[in-house]
N, C-alpha and C positions, 0 to 999 in steps of 0.2 A: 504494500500500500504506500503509495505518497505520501509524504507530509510538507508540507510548509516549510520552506527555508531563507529565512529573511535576508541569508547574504547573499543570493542569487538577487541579480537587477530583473525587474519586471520587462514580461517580453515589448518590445516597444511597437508601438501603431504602425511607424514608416513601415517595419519588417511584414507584419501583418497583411498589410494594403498588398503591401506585390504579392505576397502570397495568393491572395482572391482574385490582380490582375492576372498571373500567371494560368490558375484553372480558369479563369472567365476566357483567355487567350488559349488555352489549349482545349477545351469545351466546344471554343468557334471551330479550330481547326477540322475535328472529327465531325459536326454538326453538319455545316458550310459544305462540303462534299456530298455527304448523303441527300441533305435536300435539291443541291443541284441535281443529282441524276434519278428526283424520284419527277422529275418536272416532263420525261420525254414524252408519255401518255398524253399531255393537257391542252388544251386550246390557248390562245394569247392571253385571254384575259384571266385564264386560273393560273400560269406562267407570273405573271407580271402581280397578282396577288402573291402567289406564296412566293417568290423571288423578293418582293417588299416587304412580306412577312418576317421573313428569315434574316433579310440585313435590318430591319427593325427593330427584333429581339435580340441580333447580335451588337446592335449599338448600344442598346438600354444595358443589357448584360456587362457589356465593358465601363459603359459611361458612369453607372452604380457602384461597379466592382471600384471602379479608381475614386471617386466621390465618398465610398465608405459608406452607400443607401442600400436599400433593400434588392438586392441583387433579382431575385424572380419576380419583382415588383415593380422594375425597370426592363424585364424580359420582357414580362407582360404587356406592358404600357406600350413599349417599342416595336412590339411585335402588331398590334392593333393598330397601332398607327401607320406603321410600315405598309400594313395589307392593306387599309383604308387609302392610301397614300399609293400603292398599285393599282390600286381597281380604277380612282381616280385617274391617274396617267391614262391608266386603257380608255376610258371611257371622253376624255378629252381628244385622243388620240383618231378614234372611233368617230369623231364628229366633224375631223377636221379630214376626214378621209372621204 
């Protein structure tokens, strides 16, 4: 069992934070691939949602991760807006065609 050792210095924040960057940056890596190649089946406009979707949730993911916020709280966030923010594009895109 552990115990408490006061003359050990307290682990420090900076150390912490990259820690969270680092899995938030290797998290993307293995993610980032698989949703590219699950996109071949889809039409333009389900392409261009989950393409939005996925750099969305992987913006919020890092941007939380380094900020020290709710890391799946900024996945989340990011990811809805991402997909909101593809369909959009399509749908402008769509209009002007």
């Amino acid at each position: 069992m552990r115990t408490f050792d006061p003359s050990l210095p307290p682990a420090s924040p900076e150390r912490s934070r990259r820690g969270r960057v680092g899995m938030a940056a290797l998290a993307a890596a293995f993610v980032l691939p698989l949703v590219a190649s699950g996109c071949s089946g889809l039409d333009e406009t389900e392409q261009r949602v989950l393409s939005g979707g996925a750099i969305g949730a992987t913006v919020g993911t890092v941007g939380t991760a380094v900020t020290g916020g709710c890391v799946a709280c900024g996945a989340a966030i990011g990811g809805a807006v991402g997909a909101g923010a593809g369909y959009l594009s399509d749908k402008v895109k769509l209009d002007d065609d």
